[in-house]
C-alpha positions in Angstrom: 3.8 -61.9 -179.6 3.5 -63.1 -175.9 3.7 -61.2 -172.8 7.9 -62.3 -172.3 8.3 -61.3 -176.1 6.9 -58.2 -175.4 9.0 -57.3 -172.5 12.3 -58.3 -174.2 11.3 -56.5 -177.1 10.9 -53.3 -174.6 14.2 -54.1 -173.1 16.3 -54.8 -176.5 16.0 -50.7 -177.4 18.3 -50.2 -174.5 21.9 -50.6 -176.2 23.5 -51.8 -172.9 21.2 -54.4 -172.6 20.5 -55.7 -176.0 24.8 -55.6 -176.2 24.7 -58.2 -173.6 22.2 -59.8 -174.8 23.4 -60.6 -178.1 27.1 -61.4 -176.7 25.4 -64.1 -174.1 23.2 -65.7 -177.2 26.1 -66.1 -179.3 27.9 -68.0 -176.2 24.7 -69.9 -175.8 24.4 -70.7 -180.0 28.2 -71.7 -179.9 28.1 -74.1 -177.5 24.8 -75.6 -178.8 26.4 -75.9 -182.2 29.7 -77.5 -180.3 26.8 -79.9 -178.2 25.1 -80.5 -182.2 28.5 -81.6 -183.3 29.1 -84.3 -180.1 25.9 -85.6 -180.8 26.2 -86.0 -184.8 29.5 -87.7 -184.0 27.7 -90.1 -181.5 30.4 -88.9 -178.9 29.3 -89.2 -175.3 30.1 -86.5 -172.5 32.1 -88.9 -170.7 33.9 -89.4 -173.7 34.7 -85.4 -174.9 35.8 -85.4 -171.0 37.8 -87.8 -171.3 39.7 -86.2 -174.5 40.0 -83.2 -172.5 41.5 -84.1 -169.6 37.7 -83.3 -167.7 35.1 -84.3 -165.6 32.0 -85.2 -167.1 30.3 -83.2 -165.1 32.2 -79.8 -166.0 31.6 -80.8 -169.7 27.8 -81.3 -169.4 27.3 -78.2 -167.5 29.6 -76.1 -170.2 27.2 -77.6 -172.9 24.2 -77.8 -171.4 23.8 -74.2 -168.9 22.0 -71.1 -169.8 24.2 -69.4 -167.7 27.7 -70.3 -169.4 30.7 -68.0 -170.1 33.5 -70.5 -171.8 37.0 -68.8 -172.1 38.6 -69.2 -176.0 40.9 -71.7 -174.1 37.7 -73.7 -173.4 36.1 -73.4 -176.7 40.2 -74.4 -178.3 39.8 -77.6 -176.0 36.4 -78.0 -177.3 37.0 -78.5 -180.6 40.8 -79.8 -180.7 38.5 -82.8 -178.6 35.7 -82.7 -181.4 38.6 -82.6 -184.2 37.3 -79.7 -185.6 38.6 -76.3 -186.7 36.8 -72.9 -186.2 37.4 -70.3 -188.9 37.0 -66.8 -188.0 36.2 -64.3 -190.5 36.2 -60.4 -189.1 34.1 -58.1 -190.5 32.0 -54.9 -190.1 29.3 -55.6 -187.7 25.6 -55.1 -190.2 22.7 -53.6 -188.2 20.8 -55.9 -185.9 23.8 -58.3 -185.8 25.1 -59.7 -182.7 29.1 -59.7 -182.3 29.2 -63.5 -183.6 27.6 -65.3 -186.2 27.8 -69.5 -185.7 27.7 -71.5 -188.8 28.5 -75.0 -189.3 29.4 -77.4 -192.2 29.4 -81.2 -191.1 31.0 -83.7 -193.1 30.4 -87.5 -192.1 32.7 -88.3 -189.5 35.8 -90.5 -190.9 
């Protein structure tokens, strides 16, 4: 374990932080999945933009920023312009478990 994994290691025991911590990794792990999707489709950011009525510019920096906090209206535009549908299962939280789990099932586009 380096020095950085150490140190977040340290910091996770502090609920406060490690909260926040998992609520900004599953933003980060949802919009990565979203930005998977884009890709697998061979859609372009000027293209997913364009389907939602946005710059490029806003797109790329909502799928490609560490330091992103999309509303559910964004994340609705998302994947209305992606054609795909989010399920959303609610369930007792296990230990060790962030607040959202991101799973995805990709069928070849049609």
């Amino acid at each position: 374990m380096n020095r950085f994994e150490q140190r977040l290691q340290k910091r996770l025991q502090n609920e406060e932080f490690a909260a926040g911590y998992k609520e900004m990794d599953a933003e980060l792990e949802l919009m990565h999945a979203i930005d998977t999707v884009r890709k697998y489709k061979n859609m372009s950011q000027e293209e997913l933009a364009t389907r939602m009525g946005k710059k490029r510019e806003a797109v790329s920096r909502l799928l490609s920023s560490d330091n992103i906090n999309p509303t559910l209206n964004t994340v609705i535009e998302l994947l209305s312009a992606l054609k795909l549908t989010a399920d959303i299962t609610l369930r007792q939280t296990k230990e060790g478990e962030g607040p959202i789990k991101v799973a995805m099932e990709l069928a070849p586009p049609q």
